[in-house]
C-alpha positions as CSV (number, residue, x, y, z in Angstrom):
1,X,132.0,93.9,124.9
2,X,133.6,97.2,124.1
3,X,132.4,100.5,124.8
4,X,131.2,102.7,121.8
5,X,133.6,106.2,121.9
6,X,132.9,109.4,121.1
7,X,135.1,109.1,117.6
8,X,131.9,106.6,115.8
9,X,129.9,109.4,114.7
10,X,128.0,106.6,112.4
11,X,127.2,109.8,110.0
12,X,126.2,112.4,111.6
13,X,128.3,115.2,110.2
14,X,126.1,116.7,107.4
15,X,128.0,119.7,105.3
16,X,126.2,122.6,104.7
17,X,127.0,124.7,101.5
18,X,127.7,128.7,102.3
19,X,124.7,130.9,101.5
20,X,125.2,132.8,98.3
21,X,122.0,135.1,98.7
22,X,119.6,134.8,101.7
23,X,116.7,136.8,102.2
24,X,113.5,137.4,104.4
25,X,110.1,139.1,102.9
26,X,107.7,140.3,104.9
27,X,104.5,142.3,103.7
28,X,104.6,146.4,103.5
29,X,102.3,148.5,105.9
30,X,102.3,152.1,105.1
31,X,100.4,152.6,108.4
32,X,103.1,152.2,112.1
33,X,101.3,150.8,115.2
34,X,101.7,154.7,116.5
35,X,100.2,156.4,113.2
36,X,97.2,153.8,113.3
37,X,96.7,155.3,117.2
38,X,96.5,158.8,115.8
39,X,94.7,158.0,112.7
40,X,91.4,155.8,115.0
41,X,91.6,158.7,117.9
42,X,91.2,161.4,115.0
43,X,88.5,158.6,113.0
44,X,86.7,158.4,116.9
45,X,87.0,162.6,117.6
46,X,85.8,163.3,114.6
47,X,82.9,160.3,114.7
48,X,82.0,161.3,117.9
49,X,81.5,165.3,116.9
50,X,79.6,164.2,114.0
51,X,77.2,162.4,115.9
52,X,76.4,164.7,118.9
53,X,75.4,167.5,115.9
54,X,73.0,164.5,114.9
55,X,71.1,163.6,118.2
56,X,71.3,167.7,118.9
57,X,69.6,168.1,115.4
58,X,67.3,165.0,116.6
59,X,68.1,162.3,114.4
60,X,69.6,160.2,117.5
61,X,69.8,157.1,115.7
62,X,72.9,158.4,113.2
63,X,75.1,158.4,116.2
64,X,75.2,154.8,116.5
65,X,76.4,154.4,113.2
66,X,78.9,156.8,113.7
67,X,80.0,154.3,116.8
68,X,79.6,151.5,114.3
69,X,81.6,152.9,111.4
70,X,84.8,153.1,113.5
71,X,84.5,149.7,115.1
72,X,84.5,148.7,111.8
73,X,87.7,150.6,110.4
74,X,89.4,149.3,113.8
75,X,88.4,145.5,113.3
76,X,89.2,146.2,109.3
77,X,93.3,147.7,110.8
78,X,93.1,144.8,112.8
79,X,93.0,142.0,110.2
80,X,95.6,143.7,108.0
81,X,97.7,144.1,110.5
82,X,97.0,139.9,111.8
83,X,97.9,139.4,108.3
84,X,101.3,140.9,108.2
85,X,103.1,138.3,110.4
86,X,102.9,136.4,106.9
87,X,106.6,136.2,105.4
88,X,108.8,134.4,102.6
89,X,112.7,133.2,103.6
90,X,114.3,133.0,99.9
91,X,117.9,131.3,100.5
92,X,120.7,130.3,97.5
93,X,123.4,128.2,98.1
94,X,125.5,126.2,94.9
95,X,123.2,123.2,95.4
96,X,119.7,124.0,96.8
97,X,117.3,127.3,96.0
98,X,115.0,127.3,99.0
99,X,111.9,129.2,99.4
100,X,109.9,129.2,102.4
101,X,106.2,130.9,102.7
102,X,104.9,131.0,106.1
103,X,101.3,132.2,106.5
104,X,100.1,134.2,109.4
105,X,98.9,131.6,110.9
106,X,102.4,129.8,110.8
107,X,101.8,127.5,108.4
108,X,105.0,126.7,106.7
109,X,105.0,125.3,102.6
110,X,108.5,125.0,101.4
111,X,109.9,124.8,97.9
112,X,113.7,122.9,97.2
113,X,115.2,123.4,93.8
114,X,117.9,122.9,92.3
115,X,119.6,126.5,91.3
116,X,120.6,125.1,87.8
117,X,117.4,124.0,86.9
118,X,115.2,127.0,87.9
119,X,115.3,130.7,87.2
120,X,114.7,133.6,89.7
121,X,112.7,136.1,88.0
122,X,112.1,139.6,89.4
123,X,110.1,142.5,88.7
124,X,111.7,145.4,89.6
125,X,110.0,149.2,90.5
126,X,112.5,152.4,90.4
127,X,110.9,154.5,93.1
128,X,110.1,150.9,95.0
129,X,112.2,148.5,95.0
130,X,111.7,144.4,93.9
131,X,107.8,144.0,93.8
132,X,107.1,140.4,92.7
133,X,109.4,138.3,93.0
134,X,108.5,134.6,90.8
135,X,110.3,130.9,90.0
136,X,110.1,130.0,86.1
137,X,111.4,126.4,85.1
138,X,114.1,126.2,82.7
139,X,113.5,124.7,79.3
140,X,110.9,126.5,78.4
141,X,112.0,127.7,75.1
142,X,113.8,131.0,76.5
């Protein structure tokens, strides 16, 4: 019996085309981790003012809601932000367009084209940026 050497890779080089355009998108917060601390101590301050006039003016139950409005705006921040983690991996290469969506939760759906079959569309801002960025088959009369 001989012995199998390290030269019978039986196929296990694969070649892997250079990447022509590669890019990640992930969802736009206008609101940093540190300007959502000022904005829910300034939301409490303010919440809290508002209802210490109210039980010192007697109506006692308002300051409760006060309380209850900024949970509210917190849990609200807190699910947008949850959210966020959410982002698309858009890669070219000469034989393969591959878009990747991964939820928030992690859950991956993945698209393989072929680049000569499909069209990259794009919907461009001027202050902004790209905005929405689509897939649109070829062949359909354009």
């Amino acid at each position: 019996m001989g012995t199998m050497s390290d030269d019978n890779n039986s196929g296990a080089h694969v070649s892997v085309d250079p990447k022509i355009f590669s890019a990640i998108i992930t969802p736009h917060r206008s609101l940093s981790p540190k300007g959502f601390l000022i904005f829910m101590l300034c939301l409490g301050c303010l919440s809290f003012i508002a209802g210490v006039i109210s039980v010192s003016i007697g109506a006692w139950p308002v300051f409760g809601f006060f309380g209850l409005d900024v949970l509210l705006v917190y849990l609200a921040f807190r699910a947008n932000y949850r959210t966020a983690r959410a982002y698309e991996e858009v890669t070219v290469t000469a034989s393969e367009l591959t878009v990747r969506k991964v939820n928030h939760r992690g859950l991956v759906r993945q698209w393989t084209l072929n680049p000569l079959w499909a069209r990259l569309e794009r919907i461009v801002h001027e202050e902004f940026g790209i905005e929405r960025l689509f897939f649109s088959p070829m062949g359909d009369g354009s």
